[in-house]
FIDREN-709648 format. One line per field, with one value per residue (C-alpha): residue number from 0; x, y, z. Coordinates in Angstrom, 1 decimal. Example, Ala and Ser with C-alpha at 12.3 -4.5 7.8 and 13.67 -1.06 7.14 Angstrom:
nuse	(0,1)
xx	(12.3,13.7)
yy	(-4.5,-1.1)
zz	(7.8,7.1)
END
This chain:
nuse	(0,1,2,3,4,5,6,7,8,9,10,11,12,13,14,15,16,17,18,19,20,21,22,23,24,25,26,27,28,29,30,31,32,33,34,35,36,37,38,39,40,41,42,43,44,45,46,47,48,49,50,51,52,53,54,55,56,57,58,59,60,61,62,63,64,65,66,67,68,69,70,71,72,73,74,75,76,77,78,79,80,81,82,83,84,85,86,87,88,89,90,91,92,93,94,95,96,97,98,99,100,101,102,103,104,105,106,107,108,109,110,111,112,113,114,115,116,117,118,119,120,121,122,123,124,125,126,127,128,129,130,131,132,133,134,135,136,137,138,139,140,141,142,143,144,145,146,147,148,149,150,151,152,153,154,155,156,157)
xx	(1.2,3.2,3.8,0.0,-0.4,2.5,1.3,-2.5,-1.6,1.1,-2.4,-4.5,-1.6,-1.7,-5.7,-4.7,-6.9,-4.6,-4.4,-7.5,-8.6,-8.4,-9.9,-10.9,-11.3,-11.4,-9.8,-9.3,-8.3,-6.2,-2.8,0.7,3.3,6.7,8.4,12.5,13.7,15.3,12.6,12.0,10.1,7.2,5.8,5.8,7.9,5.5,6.9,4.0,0.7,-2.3,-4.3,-6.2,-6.3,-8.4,-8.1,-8.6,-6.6,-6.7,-5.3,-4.6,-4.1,-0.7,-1.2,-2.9,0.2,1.6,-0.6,0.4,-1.4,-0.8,-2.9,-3.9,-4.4,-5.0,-2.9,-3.7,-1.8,-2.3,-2.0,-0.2,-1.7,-0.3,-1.1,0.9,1.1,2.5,2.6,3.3,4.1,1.5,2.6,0.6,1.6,-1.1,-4.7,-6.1,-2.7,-0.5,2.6,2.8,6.6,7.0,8.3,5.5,5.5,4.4,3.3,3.4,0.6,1.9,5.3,8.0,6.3,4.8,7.9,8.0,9.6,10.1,9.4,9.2,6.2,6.0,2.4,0.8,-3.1,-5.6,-8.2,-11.5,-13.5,-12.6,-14.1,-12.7,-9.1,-7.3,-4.3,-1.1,1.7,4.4,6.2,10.2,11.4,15.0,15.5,16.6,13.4,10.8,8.8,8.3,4.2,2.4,-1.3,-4.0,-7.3,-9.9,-10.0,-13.3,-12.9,-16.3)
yy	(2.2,-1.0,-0.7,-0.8,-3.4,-5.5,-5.0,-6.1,-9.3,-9.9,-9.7,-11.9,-14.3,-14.8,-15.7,-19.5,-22.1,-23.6,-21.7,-22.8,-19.6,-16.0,-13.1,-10.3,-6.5,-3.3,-0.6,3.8,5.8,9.0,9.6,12.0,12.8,14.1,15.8,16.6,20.0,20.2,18.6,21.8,20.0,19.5,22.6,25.1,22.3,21.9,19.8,17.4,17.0,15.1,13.1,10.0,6.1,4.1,0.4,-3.5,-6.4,-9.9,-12.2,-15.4,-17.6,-19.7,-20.9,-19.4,-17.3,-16.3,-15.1,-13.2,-9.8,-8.0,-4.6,-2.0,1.4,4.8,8.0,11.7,14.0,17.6,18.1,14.5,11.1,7.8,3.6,2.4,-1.8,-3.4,-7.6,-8.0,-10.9,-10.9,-12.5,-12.8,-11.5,-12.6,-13.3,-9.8,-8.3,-8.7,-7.0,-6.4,-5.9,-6.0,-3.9,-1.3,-0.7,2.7,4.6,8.5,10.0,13.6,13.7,14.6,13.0,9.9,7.3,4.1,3.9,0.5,1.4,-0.7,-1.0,-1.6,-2.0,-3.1,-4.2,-4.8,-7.2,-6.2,-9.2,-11.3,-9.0,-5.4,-4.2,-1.0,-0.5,1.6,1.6,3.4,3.8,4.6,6.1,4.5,7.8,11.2,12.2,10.0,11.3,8.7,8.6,7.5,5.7,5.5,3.6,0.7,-2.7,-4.6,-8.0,-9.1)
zz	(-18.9,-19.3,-15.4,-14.7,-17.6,-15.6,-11.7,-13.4,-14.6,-11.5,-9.0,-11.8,-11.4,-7.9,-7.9,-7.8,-7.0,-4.8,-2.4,0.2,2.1,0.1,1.4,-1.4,0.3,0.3,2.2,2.3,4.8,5.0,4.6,5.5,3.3,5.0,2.1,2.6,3.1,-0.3,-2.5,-4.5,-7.5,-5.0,-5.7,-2.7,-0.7,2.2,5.0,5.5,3.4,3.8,1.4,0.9,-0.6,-1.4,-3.2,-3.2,-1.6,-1.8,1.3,1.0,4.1,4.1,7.3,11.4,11.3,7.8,4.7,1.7,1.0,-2.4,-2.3,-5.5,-3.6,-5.6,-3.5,-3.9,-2.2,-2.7,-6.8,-7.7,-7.6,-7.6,-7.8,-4.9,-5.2,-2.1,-2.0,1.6,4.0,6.7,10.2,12.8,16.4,17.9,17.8,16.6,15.9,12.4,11.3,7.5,5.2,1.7,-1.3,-2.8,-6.3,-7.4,-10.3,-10.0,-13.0,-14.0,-11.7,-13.6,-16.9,-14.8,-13.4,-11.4,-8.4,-5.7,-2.4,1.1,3.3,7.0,8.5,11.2,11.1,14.5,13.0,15.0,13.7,10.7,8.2,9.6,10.5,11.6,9.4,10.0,6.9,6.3,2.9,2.8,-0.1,-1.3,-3.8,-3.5,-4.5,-2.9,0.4,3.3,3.5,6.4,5.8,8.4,7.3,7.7,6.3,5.2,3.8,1.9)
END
């Protein structure tokens, strides 16, 4: 609970005023989960498993080319569920097109008695209009026991 308490005032934090353009969203979407072969503590130790996401982000505009993006996303995949908390760098690639990288912070409720793990994100967004992206991510696990999950979902800034 002092995790969630933590990553809540982190995002309140970075509402400053300073900061000229900030986009607030939402986004959902589906998502994969690519367990390893000897994850046992998975339950029946499927090799992939889908699920879905859904959350709030806030964008704020550095500059044309670089803005910084921390997201809140709720995960369920099959019979766990977890917050996943990326803060990425966003760089533009070009007009529509961005590429997204940061570290993911994640809460897993009722996996092995609820633990925090730091992931990394890699994403890439298509921006369709200003108020409506396309987003690939994919999360890489740095432990043992922590599947690699691939997102697939839709943007909407309001």
């Amino acid at each position: 609970m002092k995790h969630i308490l933590f990553v809540s005032i982190f995002f309140i934090s970075l509402l400053n005023p300073a900061i000229a353009q900030t986009n607030f969203g939402v986004k959902g979407g589906v998502n994969i989960t690519f367990f390893n072969e000897d994850q046992t503590q998975f339950g029946e130790n499927p090799d992939t498993e889908a699920g879905y996401f859904g959350g709030v982000f806030v964008d704020f505009k550095i500059n044309d080319s670089f803005h910084i993006q921390p997201e809140l996303l709720y995960v369920g995949v099959g019979d766990f569920q977890f917050i996943n908390a990326p803060i990425y760098v966003e760089y533009y690639v070009a007009r529509d097109i961005s590429l997204l990288v940061g570290p993911s912070l994640n809460y897993f409720f009722d996996f092995f008695t609820n633990s925090f793990k730091v992931r990394a994100d890699l994403s890439a967004a298509y921006h369709f209009s200003q108020n409506i992206e396309l987003n690939l991510k994919y999360t890489l696990g740095f432990e043992e026991l922590a599947p690699n999950v691939l997102f697939l979902g839709m943007g909407f800034s309001l």
